[in-house]
C-alpha positions as semicolon CSV with decimal commas, in nm:
position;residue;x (nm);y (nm);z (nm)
1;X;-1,910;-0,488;-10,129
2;X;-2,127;-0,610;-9,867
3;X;-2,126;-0,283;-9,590
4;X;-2,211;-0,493;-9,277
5;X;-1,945;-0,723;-9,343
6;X;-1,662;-0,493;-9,468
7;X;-1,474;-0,202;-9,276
8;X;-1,382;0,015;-9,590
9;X;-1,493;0,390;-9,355
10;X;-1,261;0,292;-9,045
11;X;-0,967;0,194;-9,312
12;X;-1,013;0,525;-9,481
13;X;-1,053;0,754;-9,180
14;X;-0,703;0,600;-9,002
15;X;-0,549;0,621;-9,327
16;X;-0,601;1,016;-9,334
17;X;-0,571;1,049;-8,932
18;X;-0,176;0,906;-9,043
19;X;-0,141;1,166;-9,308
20;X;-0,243;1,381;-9,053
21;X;-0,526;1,536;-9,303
22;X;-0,832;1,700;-9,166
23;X;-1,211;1,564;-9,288
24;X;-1,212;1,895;-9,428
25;X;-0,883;1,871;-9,659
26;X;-0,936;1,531;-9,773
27;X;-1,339;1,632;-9,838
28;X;-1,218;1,937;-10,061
29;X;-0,955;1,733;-10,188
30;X;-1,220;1,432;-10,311
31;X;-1,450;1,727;-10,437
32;X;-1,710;1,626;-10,182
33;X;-1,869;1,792;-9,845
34;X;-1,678;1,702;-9,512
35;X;-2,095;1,537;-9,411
36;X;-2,097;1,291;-9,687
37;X;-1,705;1,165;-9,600
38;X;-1,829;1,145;-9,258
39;X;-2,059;0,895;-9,367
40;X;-1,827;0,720;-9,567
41;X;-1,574;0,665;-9,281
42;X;-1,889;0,521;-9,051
43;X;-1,990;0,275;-9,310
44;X;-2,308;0,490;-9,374
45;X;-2,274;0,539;-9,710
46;X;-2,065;0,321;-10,014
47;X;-1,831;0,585;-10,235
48;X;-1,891;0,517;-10,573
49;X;-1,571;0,346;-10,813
50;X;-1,446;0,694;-10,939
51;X;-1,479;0,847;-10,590
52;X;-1,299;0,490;-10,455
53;X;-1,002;0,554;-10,725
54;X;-0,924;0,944;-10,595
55;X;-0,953;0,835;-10,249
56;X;-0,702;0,546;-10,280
57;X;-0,453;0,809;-10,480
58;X;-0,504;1,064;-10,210
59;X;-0,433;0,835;-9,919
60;X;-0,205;0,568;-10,129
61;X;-0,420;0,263;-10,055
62;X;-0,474;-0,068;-10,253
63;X;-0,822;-0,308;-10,322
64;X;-0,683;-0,546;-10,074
65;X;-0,677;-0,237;-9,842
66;X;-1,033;-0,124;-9,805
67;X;-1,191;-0,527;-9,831
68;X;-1,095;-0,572;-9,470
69;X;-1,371;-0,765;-9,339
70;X;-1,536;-0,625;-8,989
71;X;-1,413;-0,929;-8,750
72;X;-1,781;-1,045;-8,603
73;X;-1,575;-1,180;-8,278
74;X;-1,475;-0,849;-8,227
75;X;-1,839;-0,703;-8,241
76;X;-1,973;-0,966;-7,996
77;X;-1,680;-0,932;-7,768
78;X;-1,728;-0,535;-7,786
79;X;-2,121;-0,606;-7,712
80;X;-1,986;-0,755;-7,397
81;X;-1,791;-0,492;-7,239
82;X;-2,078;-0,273;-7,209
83;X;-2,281;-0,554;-7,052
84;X;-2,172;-0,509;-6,709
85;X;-2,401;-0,388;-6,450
86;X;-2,115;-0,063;-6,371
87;X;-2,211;0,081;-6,738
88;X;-2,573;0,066;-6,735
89;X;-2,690;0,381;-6,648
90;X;-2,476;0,493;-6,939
91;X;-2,761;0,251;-7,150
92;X;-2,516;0,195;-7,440
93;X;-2,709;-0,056;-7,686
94;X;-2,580;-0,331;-7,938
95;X;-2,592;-0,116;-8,240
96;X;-2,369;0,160;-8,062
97;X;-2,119;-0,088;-7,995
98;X;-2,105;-0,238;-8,343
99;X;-2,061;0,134;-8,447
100;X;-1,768;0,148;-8,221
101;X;-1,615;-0,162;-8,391
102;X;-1,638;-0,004;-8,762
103;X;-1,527;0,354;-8,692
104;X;-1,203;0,209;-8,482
105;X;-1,149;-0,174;-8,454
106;X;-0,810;-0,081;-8,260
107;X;-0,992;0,092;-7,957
108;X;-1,280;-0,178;-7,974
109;X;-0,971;-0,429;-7,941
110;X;-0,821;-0,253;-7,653
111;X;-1,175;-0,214;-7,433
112;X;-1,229;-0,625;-7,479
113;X;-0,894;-0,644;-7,349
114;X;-0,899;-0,399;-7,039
115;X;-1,265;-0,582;-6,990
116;X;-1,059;-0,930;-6,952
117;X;-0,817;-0,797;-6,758
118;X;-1,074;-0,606;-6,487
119;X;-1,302;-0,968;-6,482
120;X;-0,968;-1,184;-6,434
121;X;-0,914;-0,928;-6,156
122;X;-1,256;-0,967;-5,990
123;X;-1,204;-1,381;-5,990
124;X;-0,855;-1,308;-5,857
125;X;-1,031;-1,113;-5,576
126;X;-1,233;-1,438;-5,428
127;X;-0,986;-1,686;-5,567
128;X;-0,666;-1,606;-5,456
129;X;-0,661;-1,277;-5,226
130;X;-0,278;-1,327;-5,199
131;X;-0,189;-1,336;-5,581
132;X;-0,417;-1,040;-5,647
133;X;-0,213;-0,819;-5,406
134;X;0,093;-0,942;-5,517
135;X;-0,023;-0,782;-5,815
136;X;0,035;-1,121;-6,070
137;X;-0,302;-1,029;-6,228
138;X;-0,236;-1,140;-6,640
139;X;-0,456;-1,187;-6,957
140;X;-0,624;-1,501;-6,970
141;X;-0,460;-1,643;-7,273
142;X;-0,756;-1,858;-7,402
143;X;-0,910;-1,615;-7,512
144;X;-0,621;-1,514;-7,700
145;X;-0,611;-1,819;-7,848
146;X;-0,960;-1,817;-7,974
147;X;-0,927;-1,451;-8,096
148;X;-0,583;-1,587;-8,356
149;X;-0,784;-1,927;-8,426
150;X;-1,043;-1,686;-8,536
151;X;-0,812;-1,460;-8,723
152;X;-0,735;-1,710;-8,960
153;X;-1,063;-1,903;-8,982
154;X;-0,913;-2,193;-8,843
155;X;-0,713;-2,281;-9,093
156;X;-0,313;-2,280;-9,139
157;X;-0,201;-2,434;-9,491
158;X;0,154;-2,416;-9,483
159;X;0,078;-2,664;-9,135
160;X;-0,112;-2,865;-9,382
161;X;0,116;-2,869;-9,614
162;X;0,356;-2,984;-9,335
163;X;0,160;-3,225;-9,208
164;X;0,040;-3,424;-9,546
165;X;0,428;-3,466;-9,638
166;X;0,424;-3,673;-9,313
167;X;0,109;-3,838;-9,403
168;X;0,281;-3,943;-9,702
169;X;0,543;-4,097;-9,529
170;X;0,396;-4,239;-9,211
171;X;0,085;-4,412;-9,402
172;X;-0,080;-4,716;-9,414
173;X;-0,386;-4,803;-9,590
174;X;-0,411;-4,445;-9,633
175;X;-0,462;-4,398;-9,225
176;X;-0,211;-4,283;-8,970
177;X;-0,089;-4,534;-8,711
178;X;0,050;-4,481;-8,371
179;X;0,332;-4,705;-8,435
180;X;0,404;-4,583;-8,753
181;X;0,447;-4,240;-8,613
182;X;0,684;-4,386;-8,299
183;X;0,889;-4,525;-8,605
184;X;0,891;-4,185;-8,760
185;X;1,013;-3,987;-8,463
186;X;1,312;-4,284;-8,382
187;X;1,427;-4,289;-8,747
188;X;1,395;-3,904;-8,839
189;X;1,506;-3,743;-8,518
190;X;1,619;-4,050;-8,275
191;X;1,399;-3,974;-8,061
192;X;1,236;-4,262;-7,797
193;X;0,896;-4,296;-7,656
194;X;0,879;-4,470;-7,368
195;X;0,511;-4,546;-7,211
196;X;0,503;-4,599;-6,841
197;X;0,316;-4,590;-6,504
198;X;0,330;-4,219;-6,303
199;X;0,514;-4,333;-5,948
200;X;0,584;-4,020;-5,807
201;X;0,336;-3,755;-5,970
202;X;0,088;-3,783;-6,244
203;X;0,131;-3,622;-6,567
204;X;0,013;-3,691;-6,937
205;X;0,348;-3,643;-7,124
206;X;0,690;-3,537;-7,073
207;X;0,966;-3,420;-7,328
208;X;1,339;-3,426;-7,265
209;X;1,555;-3,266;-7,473
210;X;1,885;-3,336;-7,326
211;X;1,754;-3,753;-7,386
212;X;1,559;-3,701;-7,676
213;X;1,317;-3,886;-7,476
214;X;0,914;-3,872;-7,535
215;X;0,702;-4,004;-7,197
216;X;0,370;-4,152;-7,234
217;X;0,149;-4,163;-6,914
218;X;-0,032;-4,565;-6,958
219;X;-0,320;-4,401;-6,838
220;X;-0,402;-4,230;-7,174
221;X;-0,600;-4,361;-7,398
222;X;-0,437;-4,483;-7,740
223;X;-0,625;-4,158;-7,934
224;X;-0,471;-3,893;-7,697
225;X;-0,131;-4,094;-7,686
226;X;-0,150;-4,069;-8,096
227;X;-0,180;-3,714;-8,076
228;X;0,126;-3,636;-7,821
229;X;0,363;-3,848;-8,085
230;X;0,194;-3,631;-8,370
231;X;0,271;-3,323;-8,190
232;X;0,618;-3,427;-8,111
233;X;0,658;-3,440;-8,462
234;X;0,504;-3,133;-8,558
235;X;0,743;-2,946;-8,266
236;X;1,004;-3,111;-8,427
237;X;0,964;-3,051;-8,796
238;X;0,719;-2,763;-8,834
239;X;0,880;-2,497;-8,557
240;X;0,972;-2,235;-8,795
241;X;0,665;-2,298;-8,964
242;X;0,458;-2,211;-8,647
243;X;0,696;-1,914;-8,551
244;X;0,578;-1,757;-8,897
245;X;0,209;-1,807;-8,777
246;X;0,307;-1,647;-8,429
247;X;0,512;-1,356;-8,531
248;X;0,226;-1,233;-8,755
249;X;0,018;-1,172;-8,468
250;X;0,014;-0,956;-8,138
251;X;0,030;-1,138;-7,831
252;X;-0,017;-0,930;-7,514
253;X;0,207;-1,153;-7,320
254;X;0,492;-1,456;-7,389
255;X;0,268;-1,691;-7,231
256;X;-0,036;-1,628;-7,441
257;X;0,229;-1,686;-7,711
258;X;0,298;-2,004;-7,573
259;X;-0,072;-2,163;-7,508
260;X;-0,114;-2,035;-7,874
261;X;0,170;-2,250;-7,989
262;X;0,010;-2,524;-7,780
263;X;-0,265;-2,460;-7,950
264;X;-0,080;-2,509;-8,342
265;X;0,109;-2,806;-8,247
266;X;-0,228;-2,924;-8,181
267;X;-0,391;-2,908;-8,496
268;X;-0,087;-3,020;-8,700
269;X;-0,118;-3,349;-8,486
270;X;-0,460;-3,319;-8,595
271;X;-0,390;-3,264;-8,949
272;X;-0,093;-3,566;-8,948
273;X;-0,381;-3,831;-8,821
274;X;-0,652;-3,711;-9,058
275;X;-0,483;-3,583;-9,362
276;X;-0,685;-3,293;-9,524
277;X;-0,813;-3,434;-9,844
278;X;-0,874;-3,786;-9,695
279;X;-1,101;-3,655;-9,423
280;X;-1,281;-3,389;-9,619
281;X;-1,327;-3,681;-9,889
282;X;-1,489;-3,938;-9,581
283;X;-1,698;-3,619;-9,443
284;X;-1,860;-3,585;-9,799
285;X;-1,954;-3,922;-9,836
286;X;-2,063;-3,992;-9,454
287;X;-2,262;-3,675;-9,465
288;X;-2,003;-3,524;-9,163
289;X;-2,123;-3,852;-8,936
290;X;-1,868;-3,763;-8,633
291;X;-1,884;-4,154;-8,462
292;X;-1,818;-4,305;-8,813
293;X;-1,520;-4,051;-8,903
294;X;-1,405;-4,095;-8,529
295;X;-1,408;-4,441;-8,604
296;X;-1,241;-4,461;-8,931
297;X;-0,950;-4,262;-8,858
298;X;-0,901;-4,392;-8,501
299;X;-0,949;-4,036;-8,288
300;X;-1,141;-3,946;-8,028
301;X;-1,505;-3,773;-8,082
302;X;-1,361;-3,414;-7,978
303;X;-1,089;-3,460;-8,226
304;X;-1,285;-3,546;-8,470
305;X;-1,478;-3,240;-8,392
306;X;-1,203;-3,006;-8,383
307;X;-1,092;-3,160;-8,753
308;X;-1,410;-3,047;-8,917
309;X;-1,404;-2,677;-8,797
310;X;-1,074;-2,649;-9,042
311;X;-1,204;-2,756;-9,358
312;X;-1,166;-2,418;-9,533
313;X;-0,939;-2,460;-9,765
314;X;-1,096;-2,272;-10,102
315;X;-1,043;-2,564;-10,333
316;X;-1,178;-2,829;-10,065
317;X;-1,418;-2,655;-9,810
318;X;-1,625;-2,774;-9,599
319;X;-1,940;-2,629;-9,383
320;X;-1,877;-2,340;-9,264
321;X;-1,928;-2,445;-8,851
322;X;-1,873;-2,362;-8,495
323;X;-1,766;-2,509;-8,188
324;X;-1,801;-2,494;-7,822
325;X;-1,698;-2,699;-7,548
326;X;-1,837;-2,617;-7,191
327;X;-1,865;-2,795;-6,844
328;X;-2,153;-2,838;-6,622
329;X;-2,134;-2,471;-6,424
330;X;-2,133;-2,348;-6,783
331;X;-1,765;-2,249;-6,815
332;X;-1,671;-2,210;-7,161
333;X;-1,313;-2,332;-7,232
334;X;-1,320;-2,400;-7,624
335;X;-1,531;-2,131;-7,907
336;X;-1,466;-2,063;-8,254
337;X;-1,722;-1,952;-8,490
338;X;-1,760;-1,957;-8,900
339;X;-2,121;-2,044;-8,891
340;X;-2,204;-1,654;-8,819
341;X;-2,340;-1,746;-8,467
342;X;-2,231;-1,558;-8,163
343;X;-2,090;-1,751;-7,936
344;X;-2,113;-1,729;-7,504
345;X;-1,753;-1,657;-7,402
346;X;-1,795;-1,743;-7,061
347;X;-1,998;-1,878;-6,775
348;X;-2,385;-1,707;-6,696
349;X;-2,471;-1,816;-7,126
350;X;-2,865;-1,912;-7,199
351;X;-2,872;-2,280;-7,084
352;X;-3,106;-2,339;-7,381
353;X;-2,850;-2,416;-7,563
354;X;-2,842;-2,818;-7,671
355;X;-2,458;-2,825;-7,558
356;X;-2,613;-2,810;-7,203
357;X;-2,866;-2,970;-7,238
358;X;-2,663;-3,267;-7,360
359;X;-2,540;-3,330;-7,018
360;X;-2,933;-3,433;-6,937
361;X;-2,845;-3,731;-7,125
362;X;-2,476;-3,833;-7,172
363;X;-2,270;-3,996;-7,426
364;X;-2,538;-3,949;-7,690
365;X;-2,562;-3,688;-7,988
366;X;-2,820;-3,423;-7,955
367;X;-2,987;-3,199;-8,260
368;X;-3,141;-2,897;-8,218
369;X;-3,286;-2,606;-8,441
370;X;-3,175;-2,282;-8,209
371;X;-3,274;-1,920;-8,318
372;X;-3,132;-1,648;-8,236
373;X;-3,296;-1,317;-8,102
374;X;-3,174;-1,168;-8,443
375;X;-3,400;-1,439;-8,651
376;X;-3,038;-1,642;-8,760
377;X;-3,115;-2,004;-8,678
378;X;-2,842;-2,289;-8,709
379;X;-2,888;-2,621;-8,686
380;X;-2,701;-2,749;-8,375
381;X;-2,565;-3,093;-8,258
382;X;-2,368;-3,164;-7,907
383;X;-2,225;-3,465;-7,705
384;X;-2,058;-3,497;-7,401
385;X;-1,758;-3,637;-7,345
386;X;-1,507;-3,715;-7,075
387;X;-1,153;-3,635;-6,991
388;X;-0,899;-3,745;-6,702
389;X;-0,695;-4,037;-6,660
390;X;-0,887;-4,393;-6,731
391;X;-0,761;-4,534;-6,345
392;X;-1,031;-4,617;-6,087
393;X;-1,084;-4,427;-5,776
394;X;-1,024;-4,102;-6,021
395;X;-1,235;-3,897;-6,086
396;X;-1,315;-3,729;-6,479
397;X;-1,436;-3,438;-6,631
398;X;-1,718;-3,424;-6,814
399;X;-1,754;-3,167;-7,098
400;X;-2,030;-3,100;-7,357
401;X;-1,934;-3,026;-7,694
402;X;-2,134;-2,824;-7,896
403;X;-2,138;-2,802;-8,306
404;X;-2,362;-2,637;-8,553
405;X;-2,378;-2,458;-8,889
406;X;-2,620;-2,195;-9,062
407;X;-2,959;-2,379;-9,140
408;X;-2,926;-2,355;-9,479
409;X;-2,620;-2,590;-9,425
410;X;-2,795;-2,842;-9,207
411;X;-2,908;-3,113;-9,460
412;X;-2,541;-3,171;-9,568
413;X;-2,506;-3,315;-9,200
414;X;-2,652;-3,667;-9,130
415;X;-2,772;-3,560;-8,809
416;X;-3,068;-3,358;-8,998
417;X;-3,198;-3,685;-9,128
418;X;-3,584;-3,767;-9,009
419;X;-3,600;-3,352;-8,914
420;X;-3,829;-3,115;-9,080
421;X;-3,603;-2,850;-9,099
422;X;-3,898;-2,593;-9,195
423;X;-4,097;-2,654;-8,895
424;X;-4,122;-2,344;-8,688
425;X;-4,239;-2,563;-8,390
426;X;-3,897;-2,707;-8,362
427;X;-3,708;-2,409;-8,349
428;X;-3,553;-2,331;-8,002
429;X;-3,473;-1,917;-7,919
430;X;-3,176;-1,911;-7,751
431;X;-2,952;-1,641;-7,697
432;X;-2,577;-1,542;-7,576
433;X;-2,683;-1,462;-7,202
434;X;-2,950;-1,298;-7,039
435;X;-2,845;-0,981;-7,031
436;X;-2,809;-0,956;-7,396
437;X;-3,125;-1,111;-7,517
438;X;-3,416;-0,943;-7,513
439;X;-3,661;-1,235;-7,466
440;X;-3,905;-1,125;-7,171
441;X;-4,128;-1,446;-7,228
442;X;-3,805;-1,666;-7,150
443;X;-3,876;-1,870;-6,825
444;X;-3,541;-1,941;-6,768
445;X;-3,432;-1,589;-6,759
446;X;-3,200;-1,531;-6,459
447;X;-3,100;-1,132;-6,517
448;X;-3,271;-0,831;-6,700
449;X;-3,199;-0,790;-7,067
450;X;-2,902;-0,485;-7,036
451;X;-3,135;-0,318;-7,284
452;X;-3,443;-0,262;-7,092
453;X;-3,510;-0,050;-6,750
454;X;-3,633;-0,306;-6,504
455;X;-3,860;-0,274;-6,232
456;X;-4,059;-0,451;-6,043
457;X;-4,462;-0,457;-6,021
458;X;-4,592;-0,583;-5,681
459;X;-4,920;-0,628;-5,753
460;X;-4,862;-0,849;-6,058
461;X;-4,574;-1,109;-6,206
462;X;-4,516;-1,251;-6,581
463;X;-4,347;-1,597;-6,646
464;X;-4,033;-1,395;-6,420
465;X;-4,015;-1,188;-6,188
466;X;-3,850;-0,930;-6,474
467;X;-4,135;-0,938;-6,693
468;X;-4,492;-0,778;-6,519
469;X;-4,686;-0,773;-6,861
């Protein structure tokens, strides 16, 4: 067992808090003192296989039952609680937090989410005075979203199982066509799409029910259009399936629930245009080249991105990689992470980071090395790309999206080519945000690190004003 990764001492320790046992009891119990179980339940110390045996008799638990991996999201998210300018006199420091995570995940859980709540408040506040007295304050449910993506790594099977039996049907050439899946929908569920002009408002899609009727704003582009028939498919034929996914998880409000299920429907679309073992097969032998695979299965650039973040199926699995997509003022509105990087979760992250620094020079891939102020370094790519309606006289968004993988991954990606990997020159610190790195030589720092007391030196001034030395 690897004891940073797994959460063996907080699985023990609620398992005899339910049995209602004392450290004492069980200690006497296991024939050892009530210190070293302490240390056992904090992760301090690994029990041995006969002392694992007579504690999973004593408190009736199973293997599968103490290899509970410690969720990083949760550590990072904990880390950021306590990086609020209202808790630092308390001067509570990474490692105390991580602590906090292993000895009770559930109260860790419930401080992220009283966090969100009080910072949705505080935007409330200057956004809309009215709704904040009203008292309409809710969870933001993207970060829901990324907290169940993360959950399950990003990767549903029974939707890919779903969504290759369509594949099967639908295919041409071994690719997914738009009209192929229009056909689909009329034959299987008599359903008609119908592409038009917005008169009265605008809007992207609309589904009636009571028609069976599918609208398709013209303004789309044929890639986004693909992806509302694939959906409409997948809402059709893969409900139940979903449900499953959704009733296996806590949602702190129905329309968290909801953007989730948004958020499923989604990648089975995703999964019925780039069929599992046909994409993994093209990222092996284009080296995960984004344009090209963009290209070959006719998708946009951030779906193609979002398709090679699920390739973790155990028999077929890809890089193990993370994603981001931010806009200009920094706001984060898409992160998932299997590449073991922490990940900003909102506005105020380093802007070292090549995702925004990508917006420097549009429409074109950027590679960086980036280290992280724990030594982890991950080879990083981004692009930007835009969204809206393609009409003129309206305006778009553009977005920067951000993917990377451990470095010891990076030569299986194309973009590595002409890079030498090992040189330490190259390497770019980054970090989540200023107040959690601990970088004083950073010139672009625009707060105190959270773990250092700052003050200010009048007579003398480093490369910021928070660094005198």
């Amino acid at each position: 067992m690897n004891r940073k990764n797994l959460n063996y001492g907080a699985i023990i320790r609620a398992r005899r808090q339910k049995k209602n046992l004392k450290s004492k009891e069980l200690a006497k119990k296991l024939g050892i003192s009530p210190a070293f179980l302490s240390l056992i339940e904090t992760n301090e110390r690994k029990p041995n296989g006969d002392l694992v045996l007579l504690i999973q008799e004593e408190l009736g638990l199973t293997n599968e039952d103490l290899i509970k991996k410690i969720d990083p999201g949760l550590e990072n998210d904990t880390k950021d609680v306590f990086n609020i300018s209202l808790l630092e006199d308390l001067d509570i420091r990474p490692n105390e937090a991580d602590e906090l995570v292993k000895i009770n995940p559930k109260i860790a859980k419930a401080l992220v989410r009283l966090a969100h709540d009080h910072n949705n408040r505080e935007h409330e506040v200057g956004e809309d005075l009215e709704k904040k007295i009203i008292g309409k304050s809710t969870w933001f449910p993207g970060e829901i979203v990324s907290e169940f993506i993360q959950k399950n790594e990003n990767y549903f099977p029974k939707l890919e199982e779903f969504a290759h039996q369509i594949f099967e049907e639908v295919k041409i050439n071994n690719r997914t066509r738009y009209l192929s899946l229009c056909d689909y929908l009329e034959k299987k569920y008599k359903l008609v799409i119908k592409e038009m002009l917005p008169k009265e408002k605008p809007f992207t899609k609309i589904y009636f029910p009571e028609k069976n009727e599918l609208h398709l704003s013209d303004y789309l582009s044929l890639e986004t259009k693909k992806l509302y028939v694939a959906n409409q498919i997948a809402q059709l034929g893969a409900d139940e399936i979903i449900n499953e996914y959704l009733d296996d998880f806590s949602f702190p409000s129905e329309v968290s629930k909801k953007v989730t299920k948004v958020a499923l429907l989604n990648y089975t679309g995703a999964a019925i245009m780039m069929d599992y073992k046909e994409f993994y097969q093209e990222c092996m032998k284009c080296r995960y080249d984004l344009e090209v695979l963009a290209s070959s299965f006719a998708v946009s650039f951030e779906q193609t991105a979002h398709r090679v973040t699920s390739l973790n199926n155990p028999d077929m699995k890809g890089i193990p990689l993370h994603m981001i997509r931010v806009d200009r003022c920094g706001n984060v509105s898409k992160r998932f992470s299997l590449s073991g990087i922490e990940l900003p979760r909102a506005s105020g992250a380093c802007p070292l980071w090549n995702v925004f620094t990508a917006f420097s020079n549009p429409n074109n891939i950027h590679a960086a090395i980036s280290k992280m102020t724990d030594g982890s370094t991950y080879f990083c790519i981004a692009k930007t790309v835009d969204k809206g309606i393609a009409k003129y006289g309206e305006s778009r968004s553009l977005l920067s999206i951000g993917l990377g993988c451990n470095i010891k991954h990076a030569k299986q990606m194309v973009y590595s080519d002409g890079i030498n990997l090992d040189d330490k020159r190259r390497e770019v610190s980054i970090g989540v945000s200023c107040r959690r790195c601990d970088r004083l030589d950073c010139s672009q720092r625009a707060f105190p690190p959270a773990t250092t007391k700052f003050d200010v030196d009048l007579n003398s001034r480093g490369v910021s004003i928070f660094v005198n030395d």
